[in-house]
C-alpha positions in Angstrom: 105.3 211.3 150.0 102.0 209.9 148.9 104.1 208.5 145.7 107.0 206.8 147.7 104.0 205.1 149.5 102.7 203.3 146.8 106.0 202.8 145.5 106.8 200.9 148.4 103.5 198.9 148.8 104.1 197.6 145.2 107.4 196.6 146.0 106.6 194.6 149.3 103.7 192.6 147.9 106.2 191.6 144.9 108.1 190.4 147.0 105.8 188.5 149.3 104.5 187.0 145.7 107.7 186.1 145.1 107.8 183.5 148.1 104.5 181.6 146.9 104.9 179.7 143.6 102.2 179.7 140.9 99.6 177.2 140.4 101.2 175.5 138.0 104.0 175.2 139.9 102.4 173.6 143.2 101.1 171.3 141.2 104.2 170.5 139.4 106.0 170.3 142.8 102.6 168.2 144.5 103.0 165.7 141.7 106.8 165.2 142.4 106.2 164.2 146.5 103.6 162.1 145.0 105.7 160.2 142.5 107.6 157.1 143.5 111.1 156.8 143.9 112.3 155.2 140.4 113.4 152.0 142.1 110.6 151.3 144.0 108.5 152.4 141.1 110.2 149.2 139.1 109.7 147.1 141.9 106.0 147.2 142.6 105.5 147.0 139.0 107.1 143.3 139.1 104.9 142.7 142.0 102.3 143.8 140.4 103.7 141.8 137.4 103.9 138.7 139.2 100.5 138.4 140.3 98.3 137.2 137.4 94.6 137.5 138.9 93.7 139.7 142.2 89.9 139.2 143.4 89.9 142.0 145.4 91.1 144.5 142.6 93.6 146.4 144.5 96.0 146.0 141.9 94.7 147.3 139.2 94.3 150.5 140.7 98.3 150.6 140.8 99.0 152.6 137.6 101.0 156.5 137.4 103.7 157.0 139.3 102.1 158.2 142.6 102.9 154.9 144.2 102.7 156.2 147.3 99.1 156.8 146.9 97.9 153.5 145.6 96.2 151.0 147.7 98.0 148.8 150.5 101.3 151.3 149.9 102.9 153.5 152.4 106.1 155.8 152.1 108.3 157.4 154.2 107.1 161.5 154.8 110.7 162.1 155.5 112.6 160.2 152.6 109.3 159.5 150.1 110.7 155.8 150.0 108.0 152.9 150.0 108.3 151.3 154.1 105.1 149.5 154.0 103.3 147.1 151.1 99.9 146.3 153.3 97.8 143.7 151.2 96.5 141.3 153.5 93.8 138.4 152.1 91.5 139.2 154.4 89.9 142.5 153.9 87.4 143.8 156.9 85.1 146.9 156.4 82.5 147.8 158.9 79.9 145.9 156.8 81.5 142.9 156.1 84.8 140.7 155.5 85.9 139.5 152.6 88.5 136.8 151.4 90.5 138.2 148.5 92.9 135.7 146.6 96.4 136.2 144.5 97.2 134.4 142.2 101.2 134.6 141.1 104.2 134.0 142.1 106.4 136.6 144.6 109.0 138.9 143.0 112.2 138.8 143.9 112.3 142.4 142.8 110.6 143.2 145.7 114.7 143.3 147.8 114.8 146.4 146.3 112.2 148.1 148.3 115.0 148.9 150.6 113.4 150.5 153.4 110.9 148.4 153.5 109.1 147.7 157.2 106.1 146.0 157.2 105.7 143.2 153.8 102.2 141.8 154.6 100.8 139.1 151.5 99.6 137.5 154.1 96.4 135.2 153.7 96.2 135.2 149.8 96.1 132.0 149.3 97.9 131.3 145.8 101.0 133.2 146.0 103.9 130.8 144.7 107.5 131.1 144.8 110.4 131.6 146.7 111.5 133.4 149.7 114.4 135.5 148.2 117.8 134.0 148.9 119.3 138.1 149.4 116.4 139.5 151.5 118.1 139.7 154.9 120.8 142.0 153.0 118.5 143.8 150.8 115.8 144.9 153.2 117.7 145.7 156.5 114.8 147.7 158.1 111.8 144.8 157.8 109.6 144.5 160.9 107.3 142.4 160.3 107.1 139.4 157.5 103.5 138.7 156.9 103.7 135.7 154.1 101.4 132.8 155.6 98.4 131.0 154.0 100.2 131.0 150.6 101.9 128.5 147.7 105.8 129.5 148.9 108.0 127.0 148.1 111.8 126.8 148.9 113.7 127.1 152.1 114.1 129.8 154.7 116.7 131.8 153.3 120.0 131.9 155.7 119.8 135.7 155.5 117.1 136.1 157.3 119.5 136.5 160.3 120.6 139.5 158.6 117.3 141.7 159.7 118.1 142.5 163.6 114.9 144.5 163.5 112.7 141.8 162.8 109.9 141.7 165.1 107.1 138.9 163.8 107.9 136.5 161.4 104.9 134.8 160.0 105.0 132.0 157.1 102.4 129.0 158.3 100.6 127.5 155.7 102.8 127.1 152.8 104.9 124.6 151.4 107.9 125.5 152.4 111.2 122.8 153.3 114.3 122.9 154.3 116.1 122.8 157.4 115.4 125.9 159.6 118.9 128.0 159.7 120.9 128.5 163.0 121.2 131.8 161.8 117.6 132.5 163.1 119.5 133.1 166.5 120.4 136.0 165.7 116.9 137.6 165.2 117.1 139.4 168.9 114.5 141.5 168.6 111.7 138.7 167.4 108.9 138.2 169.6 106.6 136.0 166.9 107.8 133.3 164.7 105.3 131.3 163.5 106.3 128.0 160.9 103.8 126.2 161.1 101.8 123.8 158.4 105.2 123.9 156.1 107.6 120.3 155.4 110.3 121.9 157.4 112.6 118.9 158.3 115.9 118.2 160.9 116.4 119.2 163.9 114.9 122.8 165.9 118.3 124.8 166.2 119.6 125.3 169.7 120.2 129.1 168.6 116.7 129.7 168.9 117.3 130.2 172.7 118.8 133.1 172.0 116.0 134.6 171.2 115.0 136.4 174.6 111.8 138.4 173.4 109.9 135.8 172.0 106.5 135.3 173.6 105.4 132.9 170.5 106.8 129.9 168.9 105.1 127.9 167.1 106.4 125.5 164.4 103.8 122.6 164.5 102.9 120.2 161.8 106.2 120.3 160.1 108.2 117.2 159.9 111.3 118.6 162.5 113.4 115.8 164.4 115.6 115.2 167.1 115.5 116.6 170.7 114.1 120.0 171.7 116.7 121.7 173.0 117.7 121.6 176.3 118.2 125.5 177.1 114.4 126.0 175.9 113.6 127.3 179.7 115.3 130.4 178.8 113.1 131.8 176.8 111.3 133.4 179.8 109.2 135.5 177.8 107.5 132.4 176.2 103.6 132.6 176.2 102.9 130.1 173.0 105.3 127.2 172.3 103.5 124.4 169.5 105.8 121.6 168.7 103.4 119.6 168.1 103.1 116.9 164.8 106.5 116.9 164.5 108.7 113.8 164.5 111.0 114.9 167.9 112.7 112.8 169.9 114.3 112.2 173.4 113.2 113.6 177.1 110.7 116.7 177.6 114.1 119.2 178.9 113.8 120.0 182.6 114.6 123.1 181.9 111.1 123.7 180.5 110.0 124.1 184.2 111.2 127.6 183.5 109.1 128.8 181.4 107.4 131.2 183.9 105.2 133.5 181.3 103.9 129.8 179.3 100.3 129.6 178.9 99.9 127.3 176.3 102.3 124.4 175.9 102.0 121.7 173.1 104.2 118.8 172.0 101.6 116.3 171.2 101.9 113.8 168.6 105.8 113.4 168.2 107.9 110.7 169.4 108.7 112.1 172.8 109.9 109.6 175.8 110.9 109.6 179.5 108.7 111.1 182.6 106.8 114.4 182.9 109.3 116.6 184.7 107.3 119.1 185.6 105.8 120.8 188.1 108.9 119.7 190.1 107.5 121.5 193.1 104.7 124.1 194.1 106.5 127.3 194.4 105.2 128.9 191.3 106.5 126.6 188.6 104.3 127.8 185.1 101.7 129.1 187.2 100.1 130.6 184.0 99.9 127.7 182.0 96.3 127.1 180.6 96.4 124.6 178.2 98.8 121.4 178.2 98.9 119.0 175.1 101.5 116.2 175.9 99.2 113.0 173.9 100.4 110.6 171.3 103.6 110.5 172.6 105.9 107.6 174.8 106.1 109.1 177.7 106.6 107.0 180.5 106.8 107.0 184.7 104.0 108.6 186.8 101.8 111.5 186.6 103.6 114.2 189.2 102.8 113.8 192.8 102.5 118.0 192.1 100.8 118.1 188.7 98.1 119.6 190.9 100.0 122.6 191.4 99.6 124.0 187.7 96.6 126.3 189.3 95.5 127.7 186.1 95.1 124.6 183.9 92.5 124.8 182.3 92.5 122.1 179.3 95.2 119.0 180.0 95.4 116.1 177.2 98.6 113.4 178.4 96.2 110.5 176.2 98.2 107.9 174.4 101.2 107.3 176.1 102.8 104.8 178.4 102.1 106.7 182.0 101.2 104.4 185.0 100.5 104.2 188.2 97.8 105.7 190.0 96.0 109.3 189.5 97.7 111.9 192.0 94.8 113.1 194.7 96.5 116.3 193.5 94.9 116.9 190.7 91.7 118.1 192.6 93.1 121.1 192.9 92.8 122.5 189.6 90.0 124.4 189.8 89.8 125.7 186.5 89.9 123.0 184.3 87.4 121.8 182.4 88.6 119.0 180.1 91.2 116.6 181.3 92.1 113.5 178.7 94.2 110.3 180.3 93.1 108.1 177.8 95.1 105.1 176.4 97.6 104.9 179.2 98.4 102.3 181.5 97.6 104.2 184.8 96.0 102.5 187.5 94.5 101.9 191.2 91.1 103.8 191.7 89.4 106.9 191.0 90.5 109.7 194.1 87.3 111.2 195.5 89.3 114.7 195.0 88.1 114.4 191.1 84.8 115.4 192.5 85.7 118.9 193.4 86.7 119.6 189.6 83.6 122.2 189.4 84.2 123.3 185.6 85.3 120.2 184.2 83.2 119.5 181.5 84.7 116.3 180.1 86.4 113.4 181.9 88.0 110.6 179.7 90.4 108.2 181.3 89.3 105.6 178.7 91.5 102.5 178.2 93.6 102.2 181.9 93.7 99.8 184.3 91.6 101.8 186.6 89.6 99.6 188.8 87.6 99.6 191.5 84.0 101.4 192.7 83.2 104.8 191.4 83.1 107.3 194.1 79.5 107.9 193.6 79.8 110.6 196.5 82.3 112.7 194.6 82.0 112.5 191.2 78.4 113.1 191.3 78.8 116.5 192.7 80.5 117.5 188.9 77.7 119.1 187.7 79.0 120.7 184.7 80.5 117.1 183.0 79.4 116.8 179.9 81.2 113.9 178.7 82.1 110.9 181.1 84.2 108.0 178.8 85.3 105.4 181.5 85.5 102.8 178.6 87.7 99.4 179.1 89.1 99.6 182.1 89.1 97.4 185.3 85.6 99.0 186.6 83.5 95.5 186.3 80.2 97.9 187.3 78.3 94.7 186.7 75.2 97.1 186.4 74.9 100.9 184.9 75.0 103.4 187.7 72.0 105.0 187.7 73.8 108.6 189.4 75.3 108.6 186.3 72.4 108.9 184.4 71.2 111.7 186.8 74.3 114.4 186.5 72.8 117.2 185.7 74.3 118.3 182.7 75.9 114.9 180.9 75.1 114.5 177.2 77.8 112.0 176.4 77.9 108.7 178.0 80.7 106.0 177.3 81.0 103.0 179.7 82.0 100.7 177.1 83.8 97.2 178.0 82.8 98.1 181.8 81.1 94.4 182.5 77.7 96.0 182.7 74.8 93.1 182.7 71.6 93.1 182.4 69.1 95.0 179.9 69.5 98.9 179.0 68.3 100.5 181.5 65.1 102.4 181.0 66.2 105.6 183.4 68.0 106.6 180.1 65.2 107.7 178.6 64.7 110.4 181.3 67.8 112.0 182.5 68.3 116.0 183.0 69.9 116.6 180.2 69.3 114.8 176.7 71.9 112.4 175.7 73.9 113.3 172.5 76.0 110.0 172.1 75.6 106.7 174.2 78.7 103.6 173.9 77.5 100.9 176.0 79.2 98.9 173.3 81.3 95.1 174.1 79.3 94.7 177.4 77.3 91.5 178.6 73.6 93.6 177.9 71.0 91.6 177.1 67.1 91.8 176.5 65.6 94.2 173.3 66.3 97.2 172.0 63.9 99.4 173.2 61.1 101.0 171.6 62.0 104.4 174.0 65.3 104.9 171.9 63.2 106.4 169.5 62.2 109.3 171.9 66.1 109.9 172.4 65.9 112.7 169.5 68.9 114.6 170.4 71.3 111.6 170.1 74.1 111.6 167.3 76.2 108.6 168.0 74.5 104.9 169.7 77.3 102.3 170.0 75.8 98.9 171.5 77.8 96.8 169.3 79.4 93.8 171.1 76.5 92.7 173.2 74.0 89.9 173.5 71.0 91.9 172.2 67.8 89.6 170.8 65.6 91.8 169.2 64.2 93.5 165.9 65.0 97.0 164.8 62.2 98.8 166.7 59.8 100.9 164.4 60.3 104.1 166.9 64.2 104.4 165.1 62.6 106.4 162.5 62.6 109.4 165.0 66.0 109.7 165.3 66.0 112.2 163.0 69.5 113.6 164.6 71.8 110.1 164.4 75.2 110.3 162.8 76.3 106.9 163.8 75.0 103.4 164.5 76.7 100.4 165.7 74.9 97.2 166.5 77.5 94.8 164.9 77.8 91.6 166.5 74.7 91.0 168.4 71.3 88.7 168.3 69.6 90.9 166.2 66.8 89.6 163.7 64.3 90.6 161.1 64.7 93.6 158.8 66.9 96.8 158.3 64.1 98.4 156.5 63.8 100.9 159.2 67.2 102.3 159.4 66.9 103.7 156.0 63.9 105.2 156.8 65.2 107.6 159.5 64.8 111.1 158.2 65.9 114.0 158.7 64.5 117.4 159.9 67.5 120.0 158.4 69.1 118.1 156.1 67.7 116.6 152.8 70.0 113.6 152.6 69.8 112.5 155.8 72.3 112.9 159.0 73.3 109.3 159.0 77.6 108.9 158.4 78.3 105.3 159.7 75.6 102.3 159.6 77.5 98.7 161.1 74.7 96.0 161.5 77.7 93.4 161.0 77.5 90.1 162.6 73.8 89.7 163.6 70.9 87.6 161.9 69.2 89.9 159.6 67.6 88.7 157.0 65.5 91.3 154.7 65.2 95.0 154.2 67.8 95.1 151.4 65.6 96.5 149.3 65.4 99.5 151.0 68.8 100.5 150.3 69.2 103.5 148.8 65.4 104.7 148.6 65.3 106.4 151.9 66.0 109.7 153.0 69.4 108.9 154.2 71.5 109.4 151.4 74.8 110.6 152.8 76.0 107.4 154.4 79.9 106.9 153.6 80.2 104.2 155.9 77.7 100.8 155.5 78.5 97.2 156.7 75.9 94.8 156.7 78.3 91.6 156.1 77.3 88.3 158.2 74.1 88.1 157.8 71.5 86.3 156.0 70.2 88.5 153.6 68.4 87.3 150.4 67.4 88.6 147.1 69.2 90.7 145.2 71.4 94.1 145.9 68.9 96.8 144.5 69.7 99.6 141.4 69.2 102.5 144.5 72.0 101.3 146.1 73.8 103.7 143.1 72.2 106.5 145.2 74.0 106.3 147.8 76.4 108.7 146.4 78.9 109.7 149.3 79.2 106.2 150.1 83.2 105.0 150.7 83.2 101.8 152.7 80.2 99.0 151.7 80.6 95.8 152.6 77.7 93.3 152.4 79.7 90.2 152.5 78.9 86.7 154.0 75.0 86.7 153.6 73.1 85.2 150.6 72.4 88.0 147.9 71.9 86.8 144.4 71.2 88.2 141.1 73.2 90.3 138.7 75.8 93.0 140.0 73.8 96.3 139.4 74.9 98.7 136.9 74.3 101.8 138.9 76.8 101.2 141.6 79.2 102.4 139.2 78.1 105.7 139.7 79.4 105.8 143.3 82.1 107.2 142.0 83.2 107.6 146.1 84.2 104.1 146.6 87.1 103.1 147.9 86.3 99.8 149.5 84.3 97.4 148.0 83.4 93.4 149.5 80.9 90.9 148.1 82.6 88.1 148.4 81.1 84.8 149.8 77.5 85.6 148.4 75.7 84.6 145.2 76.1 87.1 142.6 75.7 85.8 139.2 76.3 87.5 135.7 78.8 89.1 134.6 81.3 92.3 136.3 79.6 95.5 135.1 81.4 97.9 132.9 80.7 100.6 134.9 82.8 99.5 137.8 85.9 100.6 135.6 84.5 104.3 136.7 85.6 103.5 140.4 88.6 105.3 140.4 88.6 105.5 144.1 88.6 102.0 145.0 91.7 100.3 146.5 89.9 97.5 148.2 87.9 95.1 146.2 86.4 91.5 146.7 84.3 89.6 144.5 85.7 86.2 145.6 83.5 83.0 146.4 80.2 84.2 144.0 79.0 82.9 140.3 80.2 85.4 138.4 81.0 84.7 134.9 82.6 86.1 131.8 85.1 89.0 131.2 86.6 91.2 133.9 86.3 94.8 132.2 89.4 95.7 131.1 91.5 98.7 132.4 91.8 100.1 136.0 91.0 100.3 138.7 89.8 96.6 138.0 93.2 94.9 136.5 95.2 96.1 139.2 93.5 94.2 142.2 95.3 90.6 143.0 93.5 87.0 141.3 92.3 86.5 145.0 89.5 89.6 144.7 88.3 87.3 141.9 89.0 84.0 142.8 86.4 80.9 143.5 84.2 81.8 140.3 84.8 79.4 138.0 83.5 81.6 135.0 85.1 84.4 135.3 88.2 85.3 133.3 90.8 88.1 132.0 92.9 90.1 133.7 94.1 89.3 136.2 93.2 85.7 135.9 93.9 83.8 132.9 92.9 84.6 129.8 89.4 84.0 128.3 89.2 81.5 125.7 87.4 81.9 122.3 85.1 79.2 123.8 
């Protein structure tokens, strides 16, 4: 008995053995789930091929045949196939985020990754190529197409009507062209396409109403034409439509009224026409839109009597077009916006009082209108938030600057420009609440100084008084404005030196914060010298023609190293051409004519590659033009009215 026992026990955990293989053999078997199916084995290796450098390193850790447990690769549990390559540019951790770059070309190998979901190379920056031509047959399953911020060239393949599972569709930022297909219809289960930043060209097919689950669409800054089509409005789960920068034509579709998800709508900067047709009415019409971009267009008619009724407006720019008429009382009712732009138009009549009850808006421009009238001090000055105020050239005639103005709470950026304001600047400036950032009182009738209080304005970045009747020096307090990015006093009464102007320093930055210095147009005569030895070396903008200053142009102006634009024309500078402002290598426009420069050209001007403006005319020069470009290339009348100068591309020089 005890024998048949054993015997049995023996046999029993044989065969229980027998249903668990050996070592040898799980790892045998572990190493075969790992592997790669041989044809998607292939085609990450010409991926991985393609791509010639890889910051991030990912790649190189792509070697065995365990593809499915390299990095950025996931397969199928079920089937062992590769469904998802995952190798975004951008690569977060929980310390930090780091911009990884490829640098290759696409495989077209990778079609035969055939159930392939998710393809993200999105973000890599140098990824060339083509979309390939087969992939809507090859890869039937694909999800989601993450190929933006690369090199792709080529068009957008037909095929990729072919993948009816297609969910987000993103190639912005590359170079791609082509018309879009119409076979992009047919792409029902899209809810993202995003296009934009490519040369896409013709028209936006009409199939792409078809596509029903689409929330965005956004194909800006492409170079598309014709009209938008006209069944748009049935894309009712729209959130995101950009058709902005393109080159579209024809009437804003009525049928956009129906766009009852949009929140943000843009078709700025095309070549749009006709009236705004929306809100027709008040019953609900886009009741969710936020943010409405409709400038640099030619649209025409009226604002809507019910452009008020878009209740959740919160950003409206209609600038730049032909609109008239007067601004709708209705637009008091948007109580959530906080910019509203209506520059450049042609509208009219006065201010309503109801733009006073705008509580969050933050800046007003309705710049360049016909707008005329008193301001309604009682309203607007209860906007306490506004920011920026730019009333600039229309009918206001304020005669003198509003002195409410100056005491809104929390406005920083003042521009009453061509507003008839007389008189002196008004000293109040130098106290309001809130410290002003950028002042345009510029082609007014002001008179008087400059003040020496300017100089306490330390927060301001931008002072425009150009186009006044200003008698006064540079005051020695301009020095403090250690924050100014631009000045404008061109065509004034202004005297004495600009010394001071290139002494204004800077408190962060070593070079100085000055961009753009225009004392055109006045009566200055010294402080020439001074160019280039102060602390405000990053100017790219100087113009200090008509005037009357002497001596000669200084061997620091070849400091002034970011300089583009320098134009000291009309005045009565003399001496030899410096050498050294051939080492502003930045140039692109260079006048000195109708001075009295004598010498001969410098060689060194031949390294101002940049330059496609240049006049020399009406000066003394003498001798030789250096030879070669970008000198030879200008026309006889950059050079003309020296009698000694010669060679290309005026006549020849003569042995005598």
């Amino acid at each position: 008995m005890g024998s048949k026992l054993h015997c049995s026990l023996i046999l029993a955990l044989a065969f229980i053995i027998s249903f668990f293989p050996s070592h040898s053999e799980a790892r045998n078997k572990a190493a075969d789930q790992d592997a790669c199916n041989p044809v998607d084995l292939r085609s990450l290796a010409d991926v991985k091929a393609g791509i010639k450098v890889d910051t991030s390193g990912r790649l190189s850790k792509w070697s065995g045949n365990g593809c499915c447990n390299w990095e950025g690769i996931v397969c199928s549990n079920a089937t062992g196939r590769v469904t998802e390559i995952r190798l975004p540019g951008l690569i977060t951790t929980e310390d930090s985020i780091f911009q990884s770059e490829m640098n290759g070309f696409l495989s077209p190998s990778i079609t035969s990754l055939s159930s392939l979901q998710v393809l993200d190379l999105g973000g890599l920056i140098s990824i060339g190529g083509i979309i390939p031509p087969l992939i809507g047959f090859r890869l039937p399953d694909l999800q989601k197409i993450y190929l933006f911020g690369n090199r792709l060239t080529g068009s957008l393949p037909d095929s990729i009507g072919k993948l009816s599972k297609l969910q987000e569709l993103q190639l912005h930022e590359n170079s791609l062209s082509g018309s879009l297909p119409p076979s992009i219809g047919n792409l029902e289960s899209l809810n993202q396409l995003l296009l934009y930043s490519n040369e896409f060209f013709g028209p936006v097919p009409d199939s792409i109403t078809k596509l029903r689950n689409l929330v965005d669409l956004d194909l800006h800054g492409n170079s598309l034409s014709g009209k938008i089509p006209g069944k748009i409005g049935e894309l009712q789960g729209l959130k995101l439509l950009d058709l902005s920068n393109n080159h579209l034509t024809g009437e804003i579709p009525v049928s956009i009224t129906d766009l009852r998800s949009i929140s943000v709508l843009y078709l700025d900067t095309n070549d749009l026409q006709g009236e705004i047709p929306f809100p027709s009415s008040c019953g609900g019409q886009m009741s969710s839109l936020g943010f409405l971009r409709l400038s640099n267009n030619n649209l025409t008619g009226r604002l809507p009597p019910n452009f008020g009724c878009l209740v959740s407006l919160q950003r409206a720019a209609l600038d730049n077009n032909k609109l008239h008429g007067p601004i709708p009382s209705s637009l008091g009712n948007l109580s959530a916006l906080s910019e509203l732009y209506l520059g450049s138009n042609r509208l009219s009549g006065k201010l309503p009082c109801s733009l006073g009850q705008l509580s969050r808006l933050i800046m007003l421009n309705i710049s360049h209108n016909k707008i005329k009238g008193q301001l309604p001090q009682e309203c607007m000055s209860s906007l306490h938030n506004l920011q920026t105020l730019d009333l600039s050239f229309n009918r206001l005639n304020l005669t003198s600057f509003p002195r409410w103005i100056a005491q809104m709470p929390s406005l920083s950026r003042i521009l009453l420009a061509g507003c008839g304001i007389q008189g002196e600047i008004p000293q109040f400036l130098y106290s309001t609440p809130s410290p002003i950032q950028e002042l345009d009182l510029s082609a007014n009738n002001l008179t008087g100084i400059l003040p020496g209080w300017l100089g306490k304005l330390t927060s301001l970045y931008s002072l425009n008084l150009s186009r006044n009747s200003i008698v006064s020096n540079i005051p020695d307090t301009v020095i403090n404005l250690q924050s100014l990015g631009v000045l404008d006093l061109h065509s004034n009464l202004m005297t004495g030196s600009v010394e001071k102007v290139f002494e204004i320093g800077s408190s962060f930055l070593e070079d100085g914060t000055l961009k753009h210095i225009d004392l055109s147009d006045n009566q200055f005569t010294g402080g020439i010298e001074s160019l280039g030895l102060g602390s405000q070396a990053s100017v790219n903008h100087l113009n200090l023609s008509r005037n009357y200053l002497e001596r000669s142009l200084p061997n620091s102006v070849g400091r002034l190293m970011s300089l583009q634009v320098l134009d000291l024309s009309h005045n009565n500078l003399s001496y030899e051409l410096p050498e050294s402002l051939g080492n502003v290598i930045s140039l692109e426009k260079l006048k000195l004519q109708r001075n009295k420069f004598t010498g001969k050209i410098p060689g060194g001007f031949l390294n101002l590659k940049s330059l496609d403006e240049l006049d020399l005319s009406d000066n003394l020069l003498v001798g030789k033009i250096p030879d070669g470009k970008p000198l030879s290339q200008f026309p006889r009348s950059s050079y003309s009215r020296n009698a000694g100068l010669c060679g290309k591309p005026l006549d020849p020089c003569t042995n005598s």
